[in-house]
BALOBA-1460 file (C-alpha; in Angstrom, 3 decimals):
// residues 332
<rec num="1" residu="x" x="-19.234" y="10.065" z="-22.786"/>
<rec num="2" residu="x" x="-16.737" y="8.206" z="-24.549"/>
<rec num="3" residu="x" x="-18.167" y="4.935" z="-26.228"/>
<rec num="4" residu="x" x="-17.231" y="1.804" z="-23.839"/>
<rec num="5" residu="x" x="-15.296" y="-0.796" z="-26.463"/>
<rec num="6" residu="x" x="-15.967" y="-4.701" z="-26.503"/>
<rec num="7" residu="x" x="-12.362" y="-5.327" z="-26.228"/>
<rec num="8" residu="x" x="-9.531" y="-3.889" z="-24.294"/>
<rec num="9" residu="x" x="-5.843" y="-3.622" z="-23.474"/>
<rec num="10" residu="x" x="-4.239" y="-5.350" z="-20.908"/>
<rec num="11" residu="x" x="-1.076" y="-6.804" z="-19.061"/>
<rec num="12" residu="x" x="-1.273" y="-10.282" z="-20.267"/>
<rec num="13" residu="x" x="-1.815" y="-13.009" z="-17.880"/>
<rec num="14" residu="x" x="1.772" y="-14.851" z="-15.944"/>
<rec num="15" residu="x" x="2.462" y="-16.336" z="-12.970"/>
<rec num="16" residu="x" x="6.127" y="-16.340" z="-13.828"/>
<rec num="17" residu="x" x="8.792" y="-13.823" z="-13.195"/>
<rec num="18" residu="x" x="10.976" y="-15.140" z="-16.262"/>
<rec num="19" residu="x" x="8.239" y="-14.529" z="-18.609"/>
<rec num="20" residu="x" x="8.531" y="-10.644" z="-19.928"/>
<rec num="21" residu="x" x="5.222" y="-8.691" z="-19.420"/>
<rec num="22" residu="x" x="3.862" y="-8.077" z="-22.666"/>
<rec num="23" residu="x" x="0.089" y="-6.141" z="-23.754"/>
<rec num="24" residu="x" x="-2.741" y="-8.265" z="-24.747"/>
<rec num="25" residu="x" x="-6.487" y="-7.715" z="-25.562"/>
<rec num="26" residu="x" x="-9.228" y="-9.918" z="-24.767"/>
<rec num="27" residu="x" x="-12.977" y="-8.601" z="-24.507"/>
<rec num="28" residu="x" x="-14.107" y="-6.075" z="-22.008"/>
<rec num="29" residu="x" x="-15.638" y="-8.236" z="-18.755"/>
<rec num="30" residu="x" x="-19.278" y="-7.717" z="-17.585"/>
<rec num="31" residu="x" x="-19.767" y="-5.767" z="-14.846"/>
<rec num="32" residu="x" x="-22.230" y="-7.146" z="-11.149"/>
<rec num="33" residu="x" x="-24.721" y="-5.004" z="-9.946"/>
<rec num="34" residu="x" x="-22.630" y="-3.439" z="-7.088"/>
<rec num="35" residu="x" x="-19.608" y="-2.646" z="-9.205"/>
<rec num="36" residu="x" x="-18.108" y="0.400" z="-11.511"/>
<rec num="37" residu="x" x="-16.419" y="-0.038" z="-14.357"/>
<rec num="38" residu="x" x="-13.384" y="2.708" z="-14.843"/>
<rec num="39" residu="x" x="-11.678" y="3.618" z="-17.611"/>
<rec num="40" residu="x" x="-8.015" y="3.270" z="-16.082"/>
<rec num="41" residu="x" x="-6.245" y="6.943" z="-16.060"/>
<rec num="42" residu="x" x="-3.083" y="5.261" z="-13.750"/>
<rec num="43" residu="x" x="-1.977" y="2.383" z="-12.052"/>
<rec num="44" residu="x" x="0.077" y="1.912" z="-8.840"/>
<rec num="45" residu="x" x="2.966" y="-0.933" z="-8.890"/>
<rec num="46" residu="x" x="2.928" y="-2.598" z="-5.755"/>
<rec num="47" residu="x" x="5.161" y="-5.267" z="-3.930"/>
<rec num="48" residu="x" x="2.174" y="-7.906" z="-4.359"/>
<rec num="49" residu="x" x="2.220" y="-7.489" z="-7.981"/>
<rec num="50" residu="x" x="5.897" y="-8.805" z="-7.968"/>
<rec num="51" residu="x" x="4.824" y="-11.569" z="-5.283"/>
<rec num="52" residu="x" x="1.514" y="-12.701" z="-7.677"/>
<rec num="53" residu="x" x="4.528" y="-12.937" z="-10.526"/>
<rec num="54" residu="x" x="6.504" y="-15.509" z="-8.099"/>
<rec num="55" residu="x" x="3.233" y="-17.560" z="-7.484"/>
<rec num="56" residu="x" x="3.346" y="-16.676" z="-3.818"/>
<rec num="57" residu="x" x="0.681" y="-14.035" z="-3.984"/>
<rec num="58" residu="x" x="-2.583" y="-15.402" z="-5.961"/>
<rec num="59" residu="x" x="-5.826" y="-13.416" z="-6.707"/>
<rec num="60" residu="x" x="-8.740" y="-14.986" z="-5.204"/>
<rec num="61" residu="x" x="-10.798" y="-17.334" z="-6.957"/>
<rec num="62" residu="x" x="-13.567" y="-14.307" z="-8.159"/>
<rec num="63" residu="x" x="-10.755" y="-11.768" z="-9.150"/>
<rec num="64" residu="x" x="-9.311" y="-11.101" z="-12.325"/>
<rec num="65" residu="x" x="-6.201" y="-12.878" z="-12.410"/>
<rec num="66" residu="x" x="-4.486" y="-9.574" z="-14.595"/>
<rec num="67" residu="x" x="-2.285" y="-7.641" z="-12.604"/>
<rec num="68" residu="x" x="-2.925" y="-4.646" z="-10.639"/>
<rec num="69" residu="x" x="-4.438" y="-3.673" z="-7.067"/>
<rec num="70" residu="x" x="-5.017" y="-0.134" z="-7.467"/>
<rec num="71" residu="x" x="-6.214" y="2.193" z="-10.273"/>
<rec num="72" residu="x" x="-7.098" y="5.833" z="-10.808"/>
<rec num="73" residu="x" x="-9.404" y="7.172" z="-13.346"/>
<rec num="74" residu="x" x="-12.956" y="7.711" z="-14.634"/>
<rec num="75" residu="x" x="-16.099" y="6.084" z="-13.912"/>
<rec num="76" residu="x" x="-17.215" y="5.123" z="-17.246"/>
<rec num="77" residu="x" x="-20.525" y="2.255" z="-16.837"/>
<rec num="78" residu="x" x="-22.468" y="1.410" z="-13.713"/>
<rec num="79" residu="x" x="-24.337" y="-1.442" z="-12.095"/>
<rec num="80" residu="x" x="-28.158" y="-1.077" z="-11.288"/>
<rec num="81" residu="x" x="-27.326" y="-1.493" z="-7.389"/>
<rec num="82" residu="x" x="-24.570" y="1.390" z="-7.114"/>
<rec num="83" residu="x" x="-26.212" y="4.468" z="-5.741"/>
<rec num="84" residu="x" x="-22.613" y="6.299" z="-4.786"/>
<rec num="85" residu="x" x="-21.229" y="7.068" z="-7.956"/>
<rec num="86" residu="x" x="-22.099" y="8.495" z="-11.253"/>
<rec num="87" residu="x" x="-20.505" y="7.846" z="-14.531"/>
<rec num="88" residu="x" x="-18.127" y="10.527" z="-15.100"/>
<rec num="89" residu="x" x="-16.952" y="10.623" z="-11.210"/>
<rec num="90" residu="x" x="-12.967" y="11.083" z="-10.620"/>
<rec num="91" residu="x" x="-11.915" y="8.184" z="-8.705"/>
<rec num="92" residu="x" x="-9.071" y="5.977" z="-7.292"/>
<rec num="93" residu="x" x="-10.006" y="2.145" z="-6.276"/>
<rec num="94" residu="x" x="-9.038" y="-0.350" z="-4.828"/>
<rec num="95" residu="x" x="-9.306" y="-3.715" z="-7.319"/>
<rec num="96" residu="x" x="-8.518" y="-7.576" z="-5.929"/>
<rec num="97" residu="x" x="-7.036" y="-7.842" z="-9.773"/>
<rec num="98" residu="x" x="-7.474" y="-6.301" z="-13.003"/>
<rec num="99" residu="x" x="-5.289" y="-3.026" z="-12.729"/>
<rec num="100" residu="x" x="-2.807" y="-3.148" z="-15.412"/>
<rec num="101" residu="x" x="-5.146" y="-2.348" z="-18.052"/>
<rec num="102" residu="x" x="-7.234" y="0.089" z="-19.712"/>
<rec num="103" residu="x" x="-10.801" y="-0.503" z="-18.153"/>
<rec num="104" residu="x" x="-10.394" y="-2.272" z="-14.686"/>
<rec num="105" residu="x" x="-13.700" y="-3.031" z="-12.471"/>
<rec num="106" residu="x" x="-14.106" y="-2.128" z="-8.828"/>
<rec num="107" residu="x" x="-16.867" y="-2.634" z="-6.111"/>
<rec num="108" residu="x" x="-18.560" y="0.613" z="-5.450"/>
<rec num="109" residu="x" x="-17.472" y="0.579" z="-1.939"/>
<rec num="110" residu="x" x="-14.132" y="0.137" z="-2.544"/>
<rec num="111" residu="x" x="-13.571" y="3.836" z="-4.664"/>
<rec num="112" residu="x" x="-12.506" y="7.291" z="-2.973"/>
<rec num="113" residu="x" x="-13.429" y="9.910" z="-4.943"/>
<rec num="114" residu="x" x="-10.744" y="12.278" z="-6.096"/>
<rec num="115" residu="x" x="-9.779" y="15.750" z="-4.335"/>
<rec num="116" residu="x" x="-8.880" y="18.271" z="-6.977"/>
<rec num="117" residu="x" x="-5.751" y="18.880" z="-4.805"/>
<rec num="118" residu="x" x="-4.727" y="14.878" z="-6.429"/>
<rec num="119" residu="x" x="-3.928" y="14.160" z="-10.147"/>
<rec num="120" residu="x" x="-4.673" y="10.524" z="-11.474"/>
<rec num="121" residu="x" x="-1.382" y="9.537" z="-11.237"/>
<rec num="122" residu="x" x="-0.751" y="10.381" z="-7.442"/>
<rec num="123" residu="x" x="-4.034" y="9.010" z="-7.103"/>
<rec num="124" residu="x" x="-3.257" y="5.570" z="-8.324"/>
<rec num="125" residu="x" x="-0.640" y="5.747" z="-5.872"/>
<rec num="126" residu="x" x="-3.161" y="5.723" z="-2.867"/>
<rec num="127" residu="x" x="-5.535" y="3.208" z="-2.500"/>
<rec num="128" residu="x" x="-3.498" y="-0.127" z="-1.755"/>
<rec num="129" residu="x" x="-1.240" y="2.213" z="0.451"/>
<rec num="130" residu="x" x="-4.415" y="4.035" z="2.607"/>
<rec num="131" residu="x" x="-6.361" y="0.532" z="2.802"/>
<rec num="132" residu="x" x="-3.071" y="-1.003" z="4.149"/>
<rec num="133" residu="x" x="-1.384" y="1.942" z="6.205"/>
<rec num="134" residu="x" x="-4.997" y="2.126" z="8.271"/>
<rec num="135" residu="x" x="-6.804" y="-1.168" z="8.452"/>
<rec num="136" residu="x" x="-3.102" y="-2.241" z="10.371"/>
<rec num="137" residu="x" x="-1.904" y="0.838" z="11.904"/>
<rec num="138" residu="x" x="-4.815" y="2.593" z="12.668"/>
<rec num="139" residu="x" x="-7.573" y="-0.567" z="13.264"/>
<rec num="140" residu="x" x="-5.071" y="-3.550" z="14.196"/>
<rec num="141" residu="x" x="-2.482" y="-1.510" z="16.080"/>
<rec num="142" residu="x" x="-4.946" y="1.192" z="17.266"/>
<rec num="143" residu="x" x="-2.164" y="3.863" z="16.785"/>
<rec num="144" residu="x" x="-2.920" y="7.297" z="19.472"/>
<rec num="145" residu="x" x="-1.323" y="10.438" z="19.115"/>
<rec num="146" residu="x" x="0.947" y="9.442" z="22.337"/>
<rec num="147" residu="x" x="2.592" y="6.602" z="20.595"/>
<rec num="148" residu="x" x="5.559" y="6.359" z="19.343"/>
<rec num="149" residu="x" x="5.732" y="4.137" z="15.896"/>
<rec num="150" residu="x" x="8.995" y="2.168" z="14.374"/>
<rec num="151" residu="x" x="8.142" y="2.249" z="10.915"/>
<rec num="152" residu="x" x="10.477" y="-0.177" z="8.554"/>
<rec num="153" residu="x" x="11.312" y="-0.307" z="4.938"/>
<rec num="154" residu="x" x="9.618" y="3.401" z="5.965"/>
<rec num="155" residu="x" x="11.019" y="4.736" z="2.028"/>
<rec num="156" residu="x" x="8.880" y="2.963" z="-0.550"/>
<rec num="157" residu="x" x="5.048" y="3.370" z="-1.053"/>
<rec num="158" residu="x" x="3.807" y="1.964" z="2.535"/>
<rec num="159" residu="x" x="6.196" y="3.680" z="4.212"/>
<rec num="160" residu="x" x="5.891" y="7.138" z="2.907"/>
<rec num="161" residu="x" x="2.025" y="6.853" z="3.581"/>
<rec num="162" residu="x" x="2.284" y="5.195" z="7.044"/>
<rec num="163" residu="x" x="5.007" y="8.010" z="7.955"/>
<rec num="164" residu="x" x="2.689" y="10.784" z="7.126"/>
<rec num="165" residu="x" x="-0.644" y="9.400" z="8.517"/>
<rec num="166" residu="x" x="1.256" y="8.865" z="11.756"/>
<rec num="167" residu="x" x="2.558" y="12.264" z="11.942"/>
<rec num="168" residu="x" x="-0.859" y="13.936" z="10.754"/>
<rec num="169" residu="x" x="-2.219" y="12.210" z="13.818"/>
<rec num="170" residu="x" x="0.440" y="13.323" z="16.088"/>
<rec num="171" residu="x" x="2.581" y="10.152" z="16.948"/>
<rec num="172" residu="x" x="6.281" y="10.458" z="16.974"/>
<rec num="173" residu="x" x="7.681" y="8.315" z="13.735"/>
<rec num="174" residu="x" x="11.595" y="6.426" z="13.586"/>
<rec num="175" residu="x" x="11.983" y="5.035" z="10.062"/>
<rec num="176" residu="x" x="14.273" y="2.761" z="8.943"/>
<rec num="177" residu="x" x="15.398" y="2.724" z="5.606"/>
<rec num="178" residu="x" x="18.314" y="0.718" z="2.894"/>
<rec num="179" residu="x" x="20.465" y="4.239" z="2.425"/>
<rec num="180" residu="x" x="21.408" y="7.542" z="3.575"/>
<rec num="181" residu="x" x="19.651" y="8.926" z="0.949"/>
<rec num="182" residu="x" x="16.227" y="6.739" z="1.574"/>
<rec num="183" residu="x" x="16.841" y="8.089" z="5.388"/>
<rec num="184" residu="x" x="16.934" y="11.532" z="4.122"/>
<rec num="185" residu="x" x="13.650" y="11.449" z="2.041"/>
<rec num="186" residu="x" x="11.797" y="9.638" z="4.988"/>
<rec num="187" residu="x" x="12.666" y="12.120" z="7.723"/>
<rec num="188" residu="x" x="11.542" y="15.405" z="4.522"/>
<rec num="189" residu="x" x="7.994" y="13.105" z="4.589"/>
<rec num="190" residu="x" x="7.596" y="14.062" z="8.226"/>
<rec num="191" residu="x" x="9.930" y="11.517" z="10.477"/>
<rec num="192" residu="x" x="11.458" y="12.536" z="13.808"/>
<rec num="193" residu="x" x="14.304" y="10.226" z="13.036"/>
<rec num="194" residu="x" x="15.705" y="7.689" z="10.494"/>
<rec num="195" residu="x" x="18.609" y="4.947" z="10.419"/>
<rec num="196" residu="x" x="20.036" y="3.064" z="8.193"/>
<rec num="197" residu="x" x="18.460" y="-0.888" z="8.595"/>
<rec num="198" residu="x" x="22.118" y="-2.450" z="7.704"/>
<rec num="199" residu="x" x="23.598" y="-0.385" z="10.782"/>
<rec num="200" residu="x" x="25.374" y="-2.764" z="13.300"/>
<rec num="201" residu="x" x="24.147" y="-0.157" z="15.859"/>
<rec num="202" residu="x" x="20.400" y="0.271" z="15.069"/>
<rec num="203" residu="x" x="19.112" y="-0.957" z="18.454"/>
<rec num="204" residu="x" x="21.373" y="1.247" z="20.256"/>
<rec num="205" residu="x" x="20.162" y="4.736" z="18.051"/>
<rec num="206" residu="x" x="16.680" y="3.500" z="18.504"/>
<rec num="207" residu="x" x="16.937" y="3.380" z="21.840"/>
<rec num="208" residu="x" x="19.117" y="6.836" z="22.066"/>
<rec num="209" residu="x" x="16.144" y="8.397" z="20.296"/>
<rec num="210" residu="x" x="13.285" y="6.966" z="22.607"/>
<rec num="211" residu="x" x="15.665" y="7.846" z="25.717"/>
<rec num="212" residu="x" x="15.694" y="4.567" z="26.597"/>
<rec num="213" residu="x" x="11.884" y="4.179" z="26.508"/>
<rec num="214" residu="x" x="11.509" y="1.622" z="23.502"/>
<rec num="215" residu="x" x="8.397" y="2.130" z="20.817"/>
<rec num="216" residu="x" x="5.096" y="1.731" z="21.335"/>
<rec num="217" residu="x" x="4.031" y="0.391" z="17.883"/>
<rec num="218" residu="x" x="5.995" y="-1.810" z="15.138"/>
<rec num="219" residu="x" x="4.545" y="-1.415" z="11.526"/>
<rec num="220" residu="x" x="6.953" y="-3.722" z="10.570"/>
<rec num="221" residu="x" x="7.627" y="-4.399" z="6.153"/>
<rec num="222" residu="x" x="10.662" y="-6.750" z="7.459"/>
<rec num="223" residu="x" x="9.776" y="-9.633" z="9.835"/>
<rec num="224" residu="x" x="11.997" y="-12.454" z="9.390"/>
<rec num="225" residu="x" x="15.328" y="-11.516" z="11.652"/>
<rec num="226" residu="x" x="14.015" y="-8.547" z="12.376"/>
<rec num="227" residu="x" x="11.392" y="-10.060" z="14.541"/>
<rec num="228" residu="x" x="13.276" y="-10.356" z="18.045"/>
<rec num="229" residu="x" x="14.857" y="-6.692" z="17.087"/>
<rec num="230" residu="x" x="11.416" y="-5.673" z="17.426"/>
<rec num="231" residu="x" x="10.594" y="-7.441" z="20.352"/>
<rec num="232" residu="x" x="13.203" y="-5.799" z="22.308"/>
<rec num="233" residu="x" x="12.705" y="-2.657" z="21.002"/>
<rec num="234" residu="x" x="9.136" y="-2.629" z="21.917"/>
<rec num="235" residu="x" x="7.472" y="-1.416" z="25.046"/>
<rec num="236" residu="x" x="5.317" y="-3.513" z="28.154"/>
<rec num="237" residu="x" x="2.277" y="-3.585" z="26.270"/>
<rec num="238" residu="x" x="3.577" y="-2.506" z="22.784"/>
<rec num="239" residu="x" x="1.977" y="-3.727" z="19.476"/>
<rec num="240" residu="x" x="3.284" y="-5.128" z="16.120"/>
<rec num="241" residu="x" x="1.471" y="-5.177" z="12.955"/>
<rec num="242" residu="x" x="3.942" y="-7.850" z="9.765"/>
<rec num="243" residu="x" x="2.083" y="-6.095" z="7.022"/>
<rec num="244" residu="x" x="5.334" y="-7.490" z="4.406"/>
<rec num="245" residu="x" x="8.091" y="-10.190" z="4.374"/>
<rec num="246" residu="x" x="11.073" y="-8.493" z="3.120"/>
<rec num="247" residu="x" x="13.815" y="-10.382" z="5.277"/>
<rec num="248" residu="x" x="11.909" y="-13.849" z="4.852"/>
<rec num="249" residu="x" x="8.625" y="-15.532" z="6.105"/>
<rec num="250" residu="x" x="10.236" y="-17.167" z="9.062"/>
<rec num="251" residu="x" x="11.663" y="-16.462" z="12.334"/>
<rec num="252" residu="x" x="12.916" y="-17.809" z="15.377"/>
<rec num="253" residu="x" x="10.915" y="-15.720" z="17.855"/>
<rec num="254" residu="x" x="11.579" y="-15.163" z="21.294"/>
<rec num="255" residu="x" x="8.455" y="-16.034" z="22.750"/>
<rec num="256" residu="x" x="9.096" y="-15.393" z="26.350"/>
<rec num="257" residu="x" x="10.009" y="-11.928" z="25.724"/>
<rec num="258" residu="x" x="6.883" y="-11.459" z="23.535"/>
<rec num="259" residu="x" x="4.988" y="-13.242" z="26.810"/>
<rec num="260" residu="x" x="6.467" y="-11.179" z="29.678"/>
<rec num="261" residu="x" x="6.223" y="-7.744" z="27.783"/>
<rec num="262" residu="x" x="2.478" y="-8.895" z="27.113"/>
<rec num="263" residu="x" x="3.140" y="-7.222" z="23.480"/>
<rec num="264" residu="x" x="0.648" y="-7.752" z="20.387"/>
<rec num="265" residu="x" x="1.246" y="-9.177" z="17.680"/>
<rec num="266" residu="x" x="-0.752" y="-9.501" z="14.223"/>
<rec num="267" residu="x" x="-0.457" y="-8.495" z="10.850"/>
<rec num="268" residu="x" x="-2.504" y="-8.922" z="7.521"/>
<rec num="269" residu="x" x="-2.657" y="-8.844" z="3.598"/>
<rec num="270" residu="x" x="-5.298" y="-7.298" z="2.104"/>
<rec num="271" residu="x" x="-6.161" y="-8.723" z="-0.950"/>
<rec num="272" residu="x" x="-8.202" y="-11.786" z="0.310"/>
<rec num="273" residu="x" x="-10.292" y="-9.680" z="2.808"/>
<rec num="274" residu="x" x="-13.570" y="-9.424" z="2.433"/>
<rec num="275" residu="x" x="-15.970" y="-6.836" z="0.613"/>
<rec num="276" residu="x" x="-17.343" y="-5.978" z="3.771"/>
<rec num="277" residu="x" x="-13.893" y="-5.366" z="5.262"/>
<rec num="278" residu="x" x="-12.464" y="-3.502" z="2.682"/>
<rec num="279" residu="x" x="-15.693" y="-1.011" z="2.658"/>
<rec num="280" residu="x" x="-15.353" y="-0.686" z="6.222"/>
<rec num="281" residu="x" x="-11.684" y="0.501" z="6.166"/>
<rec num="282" residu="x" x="-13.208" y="2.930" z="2.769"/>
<rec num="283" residu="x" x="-15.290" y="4.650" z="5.200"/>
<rec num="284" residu="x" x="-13.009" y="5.411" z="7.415"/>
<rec num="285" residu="x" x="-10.647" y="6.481" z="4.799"/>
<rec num="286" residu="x" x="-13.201" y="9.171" z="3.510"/>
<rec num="287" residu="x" x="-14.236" y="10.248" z="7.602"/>
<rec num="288" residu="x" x="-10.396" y="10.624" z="8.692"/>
<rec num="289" residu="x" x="-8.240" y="10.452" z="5.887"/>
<rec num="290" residu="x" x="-9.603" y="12.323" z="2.564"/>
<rec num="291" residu="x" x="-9.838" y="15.646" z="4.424"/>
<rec num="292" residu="x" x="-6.078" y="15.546" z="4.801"/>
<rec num="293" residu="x" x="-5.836" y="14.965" z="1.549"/>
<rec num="294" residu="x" x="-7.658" y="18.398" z="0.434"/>
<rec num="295" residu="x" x="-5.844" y="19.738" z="2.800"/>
<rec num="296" residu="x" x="-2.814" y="19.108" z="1.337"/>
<rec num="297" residu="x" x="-1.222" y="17.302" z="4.789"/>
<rec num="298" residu="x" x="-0.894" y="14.222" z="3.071"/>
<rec num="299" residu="x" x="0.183" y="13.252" z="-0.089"/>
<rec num="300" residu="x" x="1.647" y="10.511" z="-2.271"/>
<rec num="301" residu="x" x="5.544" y="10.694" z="-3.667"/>
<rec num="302" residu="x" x="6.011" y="9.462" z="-7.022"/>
<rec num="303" residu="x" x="9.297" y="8.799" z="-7.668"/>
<rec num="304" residu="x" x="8.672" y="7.613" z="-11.390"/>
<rec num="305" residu="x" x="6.045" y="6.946" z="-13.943"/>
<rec num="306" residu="x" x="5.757" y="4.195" z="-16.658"/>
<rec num="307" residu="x" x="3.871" y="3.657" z="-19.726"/>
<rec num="308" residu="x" x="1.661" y="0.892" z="-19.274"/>
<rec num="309" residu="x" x="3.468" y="-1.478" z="-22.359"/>
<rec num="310" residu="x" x="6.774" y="-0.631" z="-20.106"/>
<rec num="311" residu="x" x="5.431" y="-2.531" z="-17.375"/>
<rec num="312" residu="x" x="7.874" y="-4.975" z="-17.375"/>
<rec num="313" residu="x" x="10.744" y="-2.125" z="-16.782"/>
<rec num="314" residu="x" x="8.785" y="-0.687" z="-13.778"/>
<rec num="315" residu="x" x="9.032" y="-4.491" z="-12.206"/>
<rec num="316" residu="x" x="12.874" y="-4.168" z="-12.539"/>
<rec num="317" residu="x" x="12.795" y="-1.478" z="-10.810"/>
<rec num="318" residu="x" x="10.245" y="-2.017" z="-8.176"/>
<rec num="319" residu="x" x="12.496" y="-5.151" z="-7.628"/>
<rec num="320" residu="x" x="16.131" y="-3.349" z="-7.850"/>
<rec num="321" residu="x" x="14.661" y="-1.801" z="-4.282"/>
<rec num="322" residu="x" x="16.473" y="1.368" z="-5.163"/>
<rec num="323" residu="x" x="13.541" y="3.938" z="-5.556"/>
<rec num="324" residu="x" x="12.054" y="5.872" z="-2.987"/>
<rec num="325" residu="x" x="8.102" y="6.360" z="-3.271"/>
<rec num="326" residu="x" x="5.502" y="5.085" z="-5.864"/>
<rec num="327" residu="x" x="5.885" y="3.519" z="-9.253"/>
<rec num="328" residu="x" x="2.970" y="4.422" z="-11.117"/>
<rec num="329" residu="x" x="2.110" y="2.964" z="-14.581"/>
<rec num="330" residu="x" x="0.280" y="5.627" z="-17.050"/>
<rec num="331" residu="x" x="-2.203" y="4.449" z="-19.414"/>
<rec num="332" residu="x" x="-3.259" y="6.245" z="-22.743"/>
């Protein structure tokens, strides 16, 4: 086993989006009982890093305030309560903080274990998407393989997961997406249809494609305007489920219309949920979800990788909106 250092590198510390991200060191953190400490093959780069940059999207009060929400790598210490893992295990994590680095700590029932079907690098790509995609459209919005699911901003990192769990379950899938060419790579993942967002006529081809039906499930990356667009578009008894803010954290809803087609709405972030909730969500991840995996059914898209003292470059993209997939930051 490779000795575990007292210090280590890491994305310094900002809560400002003017202020370049730069490497740092400061000394390796103690790990609790219950928790792993990996030594950090890959990160994934995530809409809430970008948000924790704008001070809109703290880490709770007991997480490292370093950026990062998902990691891939090996487990390289252990606390005295973890009876899952073993040091050496392949893993991917989810972390509340701490990922842009080379060691990051993770509760033990917050880690998948690797297939050998999934390098580290697609594997940092899946933990903040899988927790998301199914504690909201699998546990809030109780997805069944009848349903049809509206899937927005359905070509970045959410999307591409949420497009292929739905499918791999058997729902029919219309994604929405900023280009032609996003629509194209959405509907190769596995969608029955895709339109252009910006279309003038996007209620009309959603409609077309449902024959008139509507959707039976929202997983909606937009809210804002696109709130009453979703309203209409959704079934009697239909279900919504905000899991982003892309076109603004306000709307003016049309609440009879949510009222008389007794539709459900809720939503989440996943950061400040509890331990309990995240581990509950794990498990099901491992009974339902990590068999598709080996199987090869479902799989991350990586559309490019970063060094992780280039972080700062793989924000400007993440924020130029113009890649399709994961952003994934290596670390050597």
């Amino acid at each position: 086993m490779t000795s575990i250092p007292i210090t280590y590198k890491h994305i310094g510390v900002t809560n400002c989006k003017d202020t370049p991200l730069s490497l740092t060191q400061s000394p390796l953190p103690h790990i609790a009982p219950n928790q792993v400490l990996i030594k950090v093959a890959a990160a994934g780069v995530n809409g809430p890093d970008l948000a924790q940059r704008q001070g809109i999207y703290p880490p709770p009060d007991d997480a490292s305030p370093i950026l990062g929400l998902e990691v891939a790598g090996k487990i390289c210490a252990v606390g005295n309560e973890v009876t899952q893992w073993q040091i050496g295990d392949e893993i991917c994590a989810l972390v509340a903080g701490g990922g842009y680095a080379e060691y990051a700590i993770a509760h033990q029932d917050h880690c998948l274990a690797l297939p050998n079907s999934i390098s580290m690098i697609q594997g940092a790509a899946l933990p903040e998407t899988l927790f998301t995609v199914w504690g909201n459209l699998f546990q809030r919005a109780k997805l069944k393989p009848s349903d049809t699911v509206l899937i927005h901003g359905a070509s970045g990192g959410l999307g591409n997961c949420a497009i292929q769990l739905a499918k791999a379950f058997g729902a029919k899938v219309i994604a929405t997406a900023g280009s032609q060419d996003k629509c194209t790579h959405c509907l190769a993942l596995g969608a029955d249809h895709a339109f252009e967002y910006s279309s003038p006529s996007l209620h009309q081809a959603i409609m077309e494609a449902t024959n008139h039906q509507g959707v039976s499930v929202v997983f909606d990356m937009a809210a804002g305007d696109f709130v009453n667009l979703n309203l209409k578009l959704l079934q009697h008894d239909g279900r919504m489920v905000t899991v982003a803010l892309q076109r603004g954290i306000k709307a003016q809803v049309d609440v009879f219309r949510l009222m008389s087609k007794r539709i459900i709405w809720t939503g989440s972030t996943l950061r400040p949920q509890s331990d309990e909730t995240k581990a509950n969500i794990a498990t099901e991840l491992k009974q339902h979800v990590l068999p598709l995996l080996k199987q090869g059914l479902c799989h991350p898209h990586i559309y490019q990788t970063f060094e992780l003292s280039e972080a700062e470059q793989a924000h400007q993209l993440m924020a130029s909106k113009t890649h399709s997939g994961k952003i994934v930051l290596t670390v050597n």
